[in-house]
N, C-alpha and C positions, 0 to 999 in steps of 0.2 A: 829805814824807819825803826828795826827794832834797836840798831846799836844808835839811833836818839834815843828809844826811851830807855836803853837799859845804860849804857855810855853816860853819858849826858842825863839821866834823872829827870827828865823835863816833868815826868809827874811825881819825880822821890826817887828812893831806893828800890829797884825791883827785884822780889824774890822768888818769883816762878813766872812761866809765861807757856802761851799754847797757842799754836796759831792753825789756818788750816787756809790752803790756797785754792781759790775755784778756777775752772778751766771753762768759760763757755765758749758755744761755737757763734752767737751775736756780737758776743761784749769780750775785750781782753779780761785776762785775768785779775782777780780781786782776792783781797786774804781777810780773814777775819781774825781777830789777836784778840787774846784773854790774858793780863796782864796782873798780875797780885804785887799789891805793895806794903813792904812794910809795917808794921802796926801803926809807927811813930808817924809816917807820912799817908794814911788814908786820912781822907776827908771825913769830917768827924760832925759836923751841922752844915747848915745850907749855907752858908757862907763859904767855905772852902769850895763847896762845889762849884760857885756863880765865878771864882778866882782860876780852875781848868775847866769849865763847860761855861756856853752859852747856847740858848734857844733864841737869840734876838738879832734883827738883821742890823749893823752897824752903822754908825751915823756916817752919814755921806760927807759931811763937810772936816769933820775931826780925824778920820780913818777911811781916807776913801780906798785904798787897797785893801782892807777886811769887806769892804762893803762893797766890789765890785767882785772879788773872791767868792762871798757868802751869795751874792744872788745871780753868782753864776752855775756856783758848783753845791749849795746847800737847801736850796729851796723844791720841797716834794710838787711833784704834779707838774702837767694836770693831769688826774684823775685819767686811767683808762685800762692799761694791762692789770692795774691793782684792784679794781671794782668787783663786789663778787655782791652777787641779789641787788646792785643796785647802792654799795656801800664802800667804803675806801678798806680794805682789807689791814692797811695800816696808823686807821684811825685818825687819819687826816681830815678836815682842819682841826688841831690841837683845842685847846679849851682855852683862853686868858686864866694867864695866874700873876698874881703884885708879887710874888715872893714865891722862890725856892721850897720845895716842902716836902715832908719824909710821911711817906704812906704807910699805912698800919704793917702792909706786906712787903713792904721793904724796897717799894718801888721809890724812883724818886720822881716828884711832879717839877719841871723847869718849870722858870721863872720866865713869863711870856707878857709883857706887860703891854697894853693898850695907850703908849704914849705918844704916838705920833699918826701920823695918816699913812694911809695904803701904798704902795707906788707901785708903778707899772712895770712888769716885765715880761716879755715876748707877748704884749697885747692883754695880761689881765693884770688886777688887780689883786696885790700877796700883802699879808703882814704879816706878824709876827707868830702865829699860830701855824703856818706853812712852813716855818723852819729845822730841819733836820740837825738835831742837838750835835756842835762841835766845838773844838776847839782853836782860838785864833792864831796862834802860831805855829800849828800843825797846817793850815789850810791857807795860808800866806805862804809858809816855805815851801808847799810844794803843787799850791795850787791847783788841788784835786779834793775831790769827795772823800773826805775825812768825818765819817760818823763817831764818834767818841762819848759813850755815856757810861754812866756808873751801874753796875750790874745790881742785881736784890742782892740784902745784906742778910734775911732773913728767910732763908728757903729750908725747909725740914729737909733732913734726909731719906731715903727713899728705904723704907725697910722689906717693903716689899714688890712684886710688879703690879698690884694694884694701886700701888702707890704713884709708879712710872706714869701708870695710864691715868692718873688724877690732876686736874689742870684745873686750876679757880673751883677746886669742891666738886667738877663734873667727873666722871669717872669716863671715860671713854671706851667703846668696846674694842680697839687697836691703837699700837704701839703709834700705828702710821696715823690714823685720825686724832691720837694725843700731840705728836709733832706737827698735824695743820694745825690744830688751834692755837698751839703756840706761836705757829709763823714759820717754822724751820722750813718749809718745802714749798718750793716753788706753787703758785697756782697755776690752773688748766685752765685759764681764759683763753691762750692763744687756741688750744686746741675744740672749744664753744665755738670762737668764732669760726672757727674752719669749718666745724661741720652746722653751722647755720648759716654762712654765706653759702657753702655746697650746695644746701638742698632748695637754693631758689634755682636751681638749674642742673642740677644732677639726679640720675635715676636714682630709684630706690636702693637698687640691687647695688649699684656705685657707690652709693651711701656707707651699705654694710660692708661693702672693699674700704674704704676709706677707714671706716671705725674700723677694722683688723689691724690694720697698717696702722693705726694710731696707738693700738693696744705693744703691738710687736715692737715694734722700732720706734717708739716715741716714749720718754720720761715722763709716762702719764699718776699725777701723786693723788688720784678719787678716780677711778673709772667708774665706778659706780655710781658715783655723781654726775659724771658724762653718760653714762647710759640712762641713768633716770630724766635725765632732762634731756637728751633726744631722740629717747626709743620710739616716740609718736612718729617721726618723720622717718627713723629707718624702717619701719614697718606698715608702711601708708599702704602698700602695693598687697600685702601680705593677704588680705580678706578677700582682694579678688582674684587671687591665686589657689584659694582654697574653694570659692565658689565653683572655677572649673575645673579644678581635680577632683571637688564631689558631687561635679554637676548639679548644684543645689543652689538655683540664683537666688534663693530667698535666705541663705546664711548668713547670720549675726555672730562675728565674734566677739565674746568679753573682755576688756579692755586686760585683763590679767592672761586669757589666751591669747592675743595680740602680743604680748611682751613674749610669753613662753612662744611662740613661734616665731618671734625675732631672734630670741637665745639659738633656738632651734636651729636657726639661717648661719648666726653668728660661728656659733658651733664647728659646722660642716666647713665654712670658709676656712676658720683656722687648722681641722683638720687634714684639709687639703694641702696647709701651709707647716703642715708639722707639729702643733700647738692644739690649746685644748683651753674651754672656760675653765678648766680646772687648774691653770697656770696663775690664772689672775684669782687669788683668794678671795678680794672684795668683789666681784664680779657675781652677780645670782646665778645659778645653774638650771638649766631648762630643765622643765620636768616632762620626763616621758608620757606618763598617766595622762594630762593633760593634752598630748600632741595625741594621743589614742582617739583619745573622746572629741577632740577635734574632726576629724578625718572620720569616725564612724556617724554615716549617717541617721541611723536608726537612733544613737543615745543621744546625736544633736537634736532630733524631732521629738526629742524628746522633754529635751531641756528650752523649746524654744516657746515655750508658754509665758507669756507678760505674768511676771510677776508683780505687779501690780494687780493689773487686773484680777490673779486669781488668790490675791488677798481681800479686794475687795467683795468677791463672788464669795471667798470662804466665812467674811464678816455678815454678810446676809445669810448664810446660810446656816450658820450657827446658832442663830438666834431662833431659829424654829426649831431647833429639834425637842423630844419630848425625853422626859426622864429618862424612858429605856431607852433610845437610840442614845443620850449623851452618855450614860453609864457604859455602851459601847465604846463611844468612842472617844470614852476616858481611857479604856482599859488597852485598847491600840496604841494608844499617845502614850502610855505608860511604857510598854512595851517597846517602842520605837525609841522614848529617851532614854533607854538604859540597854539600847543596842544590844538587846539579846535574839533576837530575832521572835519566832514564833507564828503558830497555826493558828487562824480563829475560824468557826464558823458561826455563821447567825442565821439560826432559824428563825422563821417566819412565814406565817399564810400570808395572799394579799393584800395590800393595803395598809400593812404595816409598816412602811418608811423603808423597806430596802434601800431602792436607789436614791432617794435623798439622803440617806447616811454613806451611801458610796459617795457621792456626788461632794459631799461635806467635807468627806476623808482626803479626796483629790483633791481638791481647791485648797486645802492645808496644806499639801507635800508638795505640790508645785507654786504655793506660794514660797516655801523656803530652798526652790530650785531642787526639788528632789525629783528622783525619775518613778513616777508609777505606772506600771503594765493596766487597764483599765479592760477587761475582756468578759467578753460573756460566750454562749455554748450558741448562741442565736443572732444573725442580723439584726432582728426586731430589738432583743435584748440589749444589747451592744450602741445602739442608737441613742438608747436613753442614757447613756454615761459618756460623762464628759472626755472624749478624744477615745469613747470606746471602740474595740475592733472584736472579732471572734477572737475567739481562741484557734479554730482552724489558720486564720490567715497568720495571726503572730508566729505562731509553735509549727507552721506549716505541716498539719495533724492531716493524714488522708481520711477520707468523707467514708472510704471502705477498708474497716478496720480489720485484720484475719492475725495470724500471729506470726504472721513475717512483714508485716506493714513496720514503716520506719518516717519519722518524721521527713520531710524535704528539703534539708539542708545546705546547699553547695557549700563545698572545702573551701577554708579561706575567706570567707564574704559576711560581710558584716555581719549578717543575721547568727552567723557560725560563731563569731566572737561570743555571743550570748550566753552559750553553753557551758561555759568555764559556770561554776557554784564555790568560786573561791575556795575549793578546797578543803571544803567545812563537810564533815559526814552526818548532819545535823538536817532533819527535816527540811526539805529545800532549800540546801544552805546554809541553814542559819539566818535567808531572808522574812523580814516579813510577809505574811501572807492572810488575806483575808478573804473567806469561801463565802456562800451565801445562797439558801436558795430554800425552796418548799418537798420536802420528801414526798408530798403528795403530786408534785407536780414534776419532779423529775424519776420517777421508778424507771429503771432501768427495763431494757425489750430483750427478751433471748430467746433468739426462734424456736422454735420447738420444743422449746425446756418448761418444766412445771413451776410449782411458788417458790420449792426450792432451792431453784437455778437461781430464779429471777431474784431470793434473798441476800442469796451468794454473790452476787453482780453490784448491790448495793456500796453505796460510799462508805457507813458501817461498817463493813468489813476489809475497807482498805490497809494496809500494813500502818498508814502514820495517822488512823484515826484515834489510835489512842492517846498521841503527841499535840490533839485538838481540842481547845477550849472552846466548846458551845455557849454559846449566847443567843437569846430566844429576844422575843421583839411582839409583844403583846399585844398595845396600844394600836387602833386601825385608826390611822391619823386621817384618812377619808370622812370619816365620822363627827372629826374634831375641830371641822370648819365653820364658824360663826357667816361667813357671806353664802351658805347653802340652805335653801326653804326646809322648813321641817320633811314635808312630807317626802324632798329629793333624800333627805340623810336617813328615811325610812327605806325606802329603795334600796339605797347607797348598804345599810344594816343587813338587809335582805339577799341582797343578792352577795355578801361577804358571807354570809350563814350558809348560805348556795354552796356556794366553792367550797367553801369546809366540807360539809356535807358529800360532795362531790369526791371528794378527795378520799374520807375516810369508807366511801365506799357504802351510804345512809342510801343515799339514789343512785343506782347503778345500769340503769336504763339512760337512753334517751327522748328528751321528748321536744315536739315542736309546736311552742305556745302561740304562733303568729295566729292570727285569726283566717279562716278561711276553713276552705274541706279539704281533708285531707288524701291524696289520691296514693292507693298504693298499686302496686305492681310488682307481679312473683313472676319465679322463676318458673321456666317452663323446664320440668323433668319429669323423666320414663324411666322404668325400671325397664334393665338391657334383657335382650332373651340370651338362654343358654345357646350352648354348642349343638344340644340336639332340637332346639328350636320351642324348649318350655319355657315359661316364666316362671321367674323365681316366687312363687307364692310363698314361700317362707321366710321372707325378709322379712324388714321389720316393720312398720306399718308407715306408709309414705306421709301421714301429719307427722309422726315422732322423726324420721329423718330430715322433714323442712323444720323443725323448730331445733335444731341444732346449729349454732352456730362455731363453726370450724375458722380457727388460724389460716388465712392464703384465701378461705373462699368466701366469696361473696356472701351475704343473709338473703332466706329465703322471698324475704318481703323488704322492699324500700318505700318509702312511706315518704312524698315530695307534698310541698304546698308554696302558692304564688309568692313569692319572697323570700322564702326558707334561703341560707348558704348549705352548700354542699362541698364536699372536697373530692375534686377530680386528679385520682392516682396511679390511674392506668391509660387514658386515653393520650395525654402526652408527657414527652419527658421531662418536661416543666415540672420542677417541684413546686407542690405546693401552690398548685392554680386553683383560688375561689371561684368557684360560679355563683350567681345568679339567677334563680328560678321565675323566671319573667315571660307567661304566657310560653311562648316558642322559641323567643331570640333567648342567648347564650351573652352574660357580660364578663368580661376579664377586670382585675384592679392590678397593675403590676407599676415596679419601681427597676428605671432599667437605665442603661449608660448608653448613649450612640458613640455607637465605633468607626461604621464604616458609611459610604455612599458610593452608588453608583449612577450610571445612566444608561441607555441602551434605545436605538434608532430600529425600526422596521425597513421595510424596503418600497410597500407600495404604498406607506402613507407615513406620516410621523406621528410613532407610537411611542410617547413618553412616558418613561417608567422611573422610581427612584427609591432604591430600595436600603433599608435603616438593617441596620445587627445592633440590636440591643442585649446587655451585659447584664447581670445583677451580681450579688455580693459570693455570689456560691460559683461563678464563673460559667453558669448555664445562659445562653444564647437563644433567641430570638427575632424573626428575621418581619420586619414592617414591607409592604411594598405599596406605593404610590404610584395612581396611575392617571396622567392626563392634567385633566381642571383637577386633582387633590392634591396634586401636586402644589399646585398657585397657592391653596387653600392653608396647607398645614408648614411649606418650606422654611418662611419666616421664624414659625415658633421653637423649628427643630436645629439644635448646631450640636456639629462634634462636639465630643469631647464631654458636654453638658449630662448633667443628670434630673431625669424629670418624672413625676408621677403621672400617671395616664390611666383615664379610667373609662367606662363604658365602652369597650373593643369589642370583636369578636373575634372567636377562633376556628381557623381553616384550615383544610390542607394544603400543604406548601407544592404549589406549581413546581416542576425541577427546571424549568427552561428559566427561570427567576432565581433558584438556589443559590444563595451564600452562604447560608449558618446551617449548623451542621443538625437544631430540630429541624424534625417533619411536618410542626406545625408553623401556621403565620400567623398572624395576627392583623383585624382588618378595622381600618378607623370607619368608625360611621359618621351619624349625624348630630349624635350626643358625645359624640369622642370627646372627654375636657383634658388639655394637657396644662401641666404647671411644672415650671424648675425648680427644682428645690436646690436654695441660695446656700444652705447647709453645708458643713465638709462632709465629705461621706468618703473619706477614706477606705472605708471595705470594700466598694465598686472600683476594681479593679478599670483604670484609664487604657490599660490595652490585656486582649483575651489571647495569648497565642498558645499553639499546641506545637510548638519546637520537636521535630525531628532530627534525631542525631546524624553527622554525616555517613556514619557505617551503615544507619540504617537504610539508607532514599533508596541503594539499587531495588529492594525489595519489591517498590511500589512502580518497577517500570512492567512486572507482567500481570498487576493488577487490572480487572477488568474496570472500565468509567472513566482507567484517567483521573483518580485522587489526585484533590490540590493538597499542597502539606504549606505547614508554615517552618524557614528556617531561619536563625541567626549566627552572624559569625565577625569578623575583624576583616574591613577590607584592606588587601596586601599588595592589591593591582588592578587598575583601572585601566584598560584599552581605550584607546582612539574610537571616534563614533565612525563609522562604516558604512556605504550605501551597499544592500545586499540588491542584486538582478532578481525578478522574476514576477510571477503573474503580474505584480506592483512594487515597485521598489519602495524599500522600506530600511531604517536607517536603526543601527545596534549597534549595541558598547557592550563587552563583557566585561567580569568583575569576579575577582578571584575573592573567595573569600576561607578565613582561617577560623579554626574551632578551638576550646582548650584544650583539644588532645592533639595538638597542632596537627589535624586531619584538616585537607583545603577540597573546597568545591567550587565549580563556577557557573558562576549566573549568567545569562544573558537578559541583557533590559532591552526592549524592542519600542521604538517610537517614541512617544512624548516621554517613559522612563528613562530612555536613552538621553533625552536631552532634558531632561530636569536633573533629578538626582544624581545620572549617570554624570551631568555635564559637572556636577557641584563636587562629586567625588571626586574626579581626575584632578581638577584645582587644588582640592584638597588632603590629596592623599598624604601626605605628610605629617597630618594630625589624629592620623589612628582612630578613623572613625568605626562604629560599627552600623551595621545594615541589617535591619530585620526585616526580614520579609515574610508577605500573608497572602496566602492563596497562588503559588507558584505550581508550574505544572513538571512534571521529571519526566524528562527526555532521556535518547543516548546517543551518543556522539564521542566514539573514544572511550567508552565509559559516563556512567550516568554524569548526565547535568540538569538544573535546575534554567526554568525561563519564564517569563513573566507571560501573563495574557489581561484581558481586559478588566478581570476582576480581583488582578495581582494590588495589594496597597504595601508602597514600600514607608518603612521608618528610619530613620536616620537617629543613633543615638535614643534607643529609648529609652526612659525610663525608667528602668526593670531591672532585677538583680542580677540576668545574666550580660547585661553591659559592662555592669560592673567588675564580673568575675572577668570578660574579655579585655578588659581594660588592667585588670591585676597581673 
C-alpha cells in the first residue's frame, strides 16, 4: 500500500510518511499511515476532498462492487466494545451534512447526505451517517477496512506540557487521560464486563484476585476508572469481616472507609504478588490513619453518633442558650476553628446552664463527626451528658489514689492507643479541652491536713492553671422559665441563695426542716481509769470533749426525724447507700445491672431459691436472693444483662450458705419493692464484673482456708473429649487447656451440664481461637494447681471486655 501511494501518487506527490504497525492477540495486524503531500497536490476546498474521500454508501445499481465493498468492510457497529456511560465512544451515528465543510479547527465535517433510504445489513437498518470515511479505490483493490481521512490543518504547536495535556480548551491532569480523550488508547470495556459478569457468581475475595490480575497482566488505559466503578462489589464482603475482627455487630462503615479497606486488601494481594498500588500512578493509595480508626473500637464508638440526628439535637439546643452561655460557646468555636487547641474553664454555682452548654457543645462536634470525650468525676454527673461516662472508667483512674498508683492500661489495646498527645508539648496536647464545675462544690479532702493542705490540693494551683481561660456563667436559667408558677421560681430563687450560702460557708451547720420531733441520741462515754485505779479528774470537762467534733469519729449527738435521709458509711461496703428513716423498717434506692443467676434444690422438700448479683457503675456488687412464691412474683420483671432502678428494699446480712457476691450485705424485696428498667444506655454499668486472677498467681490460693472461688480468663488451645469419670455417681468432664498473654497455660475442668454445653461448643470450635472467661471457679491440685467448675461456676464465651481483646492480639 505504501509504494501505491508514494509509487503511483494515487493521492499526488508524497513528501514524508510515518506509519506504525499494531500487533493484537484478537485481530491480525493493522498499520496506521500519516502521509504529507505536496503543497501543489493537498486538497485545498471541499471539493478535492469529496474527489479522494467519501462518507457515503454507494449506489447499488451504478457501482455495485463499491457498494458491496463499503457495506461489508466500512460501515461502524453495532455499537458494544465502543460504548462508554452509555455512549458510542467514536461518535457514531454521524450527523447528516448536504456538503463537505471546513471546521473553524481544522477539522473537516464529510458530506453525508440524506438522499436515499436505509437498507438493511446483517438485520438492521444503516445509512449514511454509519459510514467510516474512505476511499473507493483503495477499498475495491484490496477489499479491506481502509479508513482514509484528512488530518487538522490547523493545530498550534505545543510550547509547552501544558499544552500536551490540553485537548478542546480542557486541560487534563495526565499525559494518559489527554490521549483517552483524544481516542488514542484502547478502552476498558472488555475488562467492565469481566468483572461485572464475575460478581453475579464469584466471591468477594475472587473478585479482588481477579482485579490484581487485571491490574498486572492486562493493558489496563483508567484503572482508576475501573476501580471507581466496581469497588462497591469488591468490597461487599469487607464490613463483615471487620464486624468480627472487632467483634462489634453493630459496626457502620463509611463508604470512603469501605473503599480504603478495599485498597487495603488490594494492597496486600499485590504484595504478595511482588507489586505495590504504588506501580499503578492512577490508582488511589490506602490510607493508613483511616485503616487505624477502622479497627480501633473505642474511636469507632465514638464516631458512631447519627449525624443527623445530632445536628438536629444541636439546632434545638442552640436556641436556648442565654447570652453568657453563648458568649461561651462562641469563644470554644473560635478556638476549635482556628485549631489551636486550648484550656477553658467555666465557673458556675447551680443552675446556671452547665450541662446544657456541655450538652450544646457535643451535639455541635458530633454533628460535624468529630470525636468528644463527654466525662464527669461522678456516675450521677456523667448521666446527664450526652454519651457521658466517668472519668475513672475512660482514663481507667484507680478509686485509691497514693503515689505509686498508675492508670490501668493494658500494652497494645486500644484504650493504650489513646495515650499518644501527638507529640505536642502544649497543655493536653494542644487538644481542646473544656473543665467545669463549682469550687464550692468540689474542695478537695486531705486527711489529716489543715486549710493549707487542703488550698494546696486545690485546681488553682495546678501547673497548667495558668494556661486556663475562666469563664463564669451567671444567669440561673432555673429562674428564667416562663411555664413555672411565681411562687415555684420563688422556691426555685431560694433554695439557689441556699447553695450559695452553703458553699461560701454563710450556714455551716446542718439542719433538718422536715416537720415532726426531733429525736437525738449520744454517745455513751467514760473517762478510762488510770493504772493505779484513779480517775483522771483533770481532764477536760466531759461537755467540752462531746462538743468537739473530730475527723474519723463520729459526733457526739445524731439528731434523726421520720423521713429525714441519712448516709450509711460504715455499716456496709456499699458506697453511698441512702437510708430512709421510716418508723423501724430501713429502705434502699439503688441502680444496679444483673449479672448472674442461680438455683439450688434441698433434700427433704423443694427449697427454691434464686439469687441476682447486682453491678453498679463503680463495680461494687450486690447479692438479691429469692425464695419460693417470690420467686413467681418478681422472675418475669428481672433478666440478665438488663439495667433497672429498684426501690423500697431492705438491707440484711448475707446468709454464707447463699453467697455469691463478694458484700456481706443483701438486699430483701418486700411488698413495696417498685422495680423499672431503665431503657437508657448506661454505658458506665459495666455488662460483666470480673476479678481476673493471673495464672502465677492461683497456686497461692490452694492453702487458703474456705476454698476462695477466683474468676480467670484465658485463649482456649485444647479442648478434651467428654469422659464418664467411676464413682459415688458417675459424672461426665472435658478439660480445657487454656493460654494467658504471658503465654503461661492452665487447665480447667468443666464438670456436667459445662462439660456438654460450652465444653461441647468449644471442641467443635476450637479452631477459632476463642477465649473463655470464667467466674466463680474453685482451685484444686492435681499435678500442680488446676482450676474446676462447681455449681456456682458461670462460664463466658468471648466476652466483651478488653482483655479479649488483648487475648485475641
Amino acid at each position: 500500500m505504501l509504494r501505491n501511494l508514494k509509487d503511483n501518487k494515487k493521492f499526488g506527490k508524497v513528501i514524508a510518511n510515518f506509519y506504525v504497525i499494531e500487533f493484537q492477540n484478537r485481530r491480525l495486524p493493522h498499520a496506521h499511515i500519516l502521509i504529507t503531500l505536496a503543497p501543489e497536490d493537498k486538497p485545498k476546498c471541499p471539493d478535492d476532498i469529496d474527489v479522494i474521500i467519501s462518507a457515503e454508501i454507494p449506489d447499488k445499481d451504478t457501482d455495485p462492487l463499491a457498494f458491496e465493498t463499503i457495506t461489508k468492510n466500512m460501515l461502524h457497529g453495532p455499537c458494544g466494545p465502543c460504548l462508554i456511560d452509555g455512549k458510542c465512544s467514536k461518535h457514531f451515528p454521524k450527523k447528516f451534512c448536504a456538503e463537505t465543510t471546513f471546521h473553524d479547527n481544522g477539522f473537516v465535517q464529510y458530506r453525508r447526505r440524506q438522499n436515499r433510504e436505509p437498507i438493511i445489513v446483517n438485520g438492521r437498518a444503516v445509512d449514511n451517517r454509519w459510514v467510516v470515511p474512505y476511499n473507493r479505490d483503495l477499498c475495491v483493490k484490496y477489499n479491506a477496512h481502509n479508513n482514509v481521512e484528512r488530518v487538522s490543518a490547523k493545530v498550534c504547536g505545543e510550547e509547552s506540557f501544558e499544552d500536551i495535556q490540553t485537548i478542546d480548551g480542557v486541560i487534563h491532569p495526565t499525559f494518559r487521560s489527554a490521549c483517552h480523550a483524544l481516542g488514542l488508547l484502547d478502552d476498558d470495556n472488555e475488562w467492565h464486563e469481566t468483572l461485572s459478569e464475575a460478581s453475579n457468581w464469584a466471591l468477594d475475595s475472587q473478585l479482588r484476585n481477579m482485579f490484581c490480575s487485571i491490574l498486572m497482566f492486562s493493558e489496563v488505559s483508567d484503572p482508576k476508572q475501573l476501580w471507581e466503578q466496581h469497588w462497591g462489589e469488591l468490597t461487599d464482603d469487607l464490613e463483615r469481616m471487620m464486624r468480627r475482627q472487632t467483634r462489634n455487630p453493630k459496626l457502620r462503615l463509611t463508604p470512603e472507609e469501605m473503599q480504603n479497606q478495599g485498597l487495603q486488601e488490594i494492597e496486600h494481594i499485590l504484595n504478595k504478588l511482588g507489586r505495590s498500588l504504588t506501580d499503578f500512578p492512577d490508582m488511589p493509595q490506602p490510607s493508613s490513619e483511616l485503616a487505624r480508626n477502622a479497627l480501633n473500637r473505642l474511636i469507632r464508638d465514638e464516631l458512631e453518633y447519627d449525624t443527623h440526628d445530632e445536628a438536629n439535637r444541636f439546632d434545638t439546643l442552640v436556641r436556648g442558650l442565654n447570652t453568657d452561655q453563648y458568649r461561651v460557646y462562641a469563644a470554644i468555636l473560635d478556638a476549635h476553628s482556628r485549631d489551636v487547641g486550648g484550656l477553658f474553664f467555666v465557673y458556675n454555682s447551680g443552675g446556671t446552664g452547665k450541662t446544657y452548654l456541655w450538652n450544646t457543645l457535643i451535639a455541635k462536634f458530633r454533628s460535624k463527626r468529630k470525636i468528644v470525650l463527654s466525662m464527669a468525676s461522678s456516675g450521677i454527673a456523667a448521666l446527664l451528658l450526652s454519651g457521658g461516662k466517668t472519668a475513672h472508667l475512660t482514663f481507667k483512674i484507680p478509686f485509691d489514689l497514693d503515689q505509686h498508683s498508675i492508670c490501668n492500661f493494658k500494652k497494645d489495646s486500644t484504650r493504650a492507643d489513646l495515650s499518644d498527645i501527638c507529640n505536642d508539648n502544649r497543655v493536653f496536647g494542644g487538644k481542646l479541652v473544656v473543665l467545669g464545675g463549682d469550687f464550692r462544690q468540689i474542695l478537695p479532702v486531705v486527711p489529716d491536713e489543715g486549710r493549707e493542705s487542703i488550698v494546696a490540693a486545690t485546681l488553682h494551683r495546678a501547673s497548667f492553671w495558668r494556661d486556663c481561660q475562666v469563664m463564669c456563667l451567671r444567669i440561673n436559667m432555673r429562674l428564667c422559665r416562663s411555664d413555672v408558677p411565681s411562687d415555684t421560681l420563688e422556691q426555685i430563687r431560694e433554695f439557689a441563695d441556699w447553695i450559695i450560702k452553703v458553699g461560701e460557708g454563710v450556714i455551716a451547720g446542718v439542719s433538718i426542716t422536715e416537720e415532726g420531733n426531733v429525736q437525738r441520741y449520744y454517745s455513751s462515754d467514760t473517762l478510762g481509769h488510770t493504772e493505779d485505779g484513779g480517775i483522771l479528774d483533770n481532764m477536760e470537762p466531759m461537755e467540752l470533749l462531746n462538743s468537739l467534733n473530730l475527723s474519723g469519729l463520729p459526733n457526739h449527738c445524731l439528731e434523726l426525724k421520720v423521713g429525714a435521709p441519712e448516709m450509711n458509711t460504715r455499716y456496709t461496703p456499699c458506697r453511698c447507700v441512702t437510708l430512709t428513716t421510716l418508723n423501724v423498717n430501713m429502705r434502699v434506692r439503688l441502680l444496679w445491672m444483673v449479672t448472674e443467676q442461680s438455683r439450688a434444690k434441698g433434700t427433704n422438700y423443694v427449697h427454691r431459691s434464686w439469687s441476682m448479683v447486682f453491678t453498679d457503675s463503680e463495680g461494687n456488687e450486690v447479692q438479691i436472693t429469692l425464695f419460693n412464691a417470690d420467686i413467681d412474683k418478681y422472675k418475669e420483671n428481672l433478666k440478665r444483662g438488663k439495667v433497672y432502678s429498684i426501690a423500697q428494699l431492705e438491707l440484711m446480712p448475707l446468709d454464707t450458705s447463699y453467697k455469691y457476691a463478694t458484700n456481706q450485705m443483701r438486699l430483701k424485696f418486700g411488698n413495696k419493692t417498685m422495680i423499672t428498667e431503665i431503657l437508657d444506655d448506661c454505658d458506665d454499668i459495666p455488662r460483666y464484673n470480673f476479678r481476673f486472677i493471673e495464672f502465677c498467681n492461683i497456686p497461692q490460693y490452694l492453702h487458703m482456708r474456705n476454698s476462695p472461688l477466683i474468676d480467670v480468663i484465658g485463649l482456649v488451645i485444647y479442648v478434651s473429649e467428654s469422659y464418664r469419670v467411676s464413682g459415688g455417681r458417675q459424672q461426665f468432664k472435658r478439660d480445657v487447656l487454656l493460654c494467658n498473654t504471658n503465654m503461661e497455660t492452665m487447665r480447667l475442668t468443666l464438670w456436667e451440664v459445662f462439660a456438654h454445653d460450652q465444653g461441647r461448643f468449644l471442641f467443635y470450635e476450637l479452631n477459632q481461637d476463642h477465649v473463655l472467661g470464667a467466674s466463680m471457679v474453685s482451685v484444686g491440685s492435681y499435678y500442680g494447681a488446676c482450676l474446676s467448675t462447681v455449681g456456682r461456676t458461670r462460664l463466658f464465651i468471648d466476652p466483651d471486655i478488653n482483655e479479649t481483646d488483648d487475648l485475641h492480639g
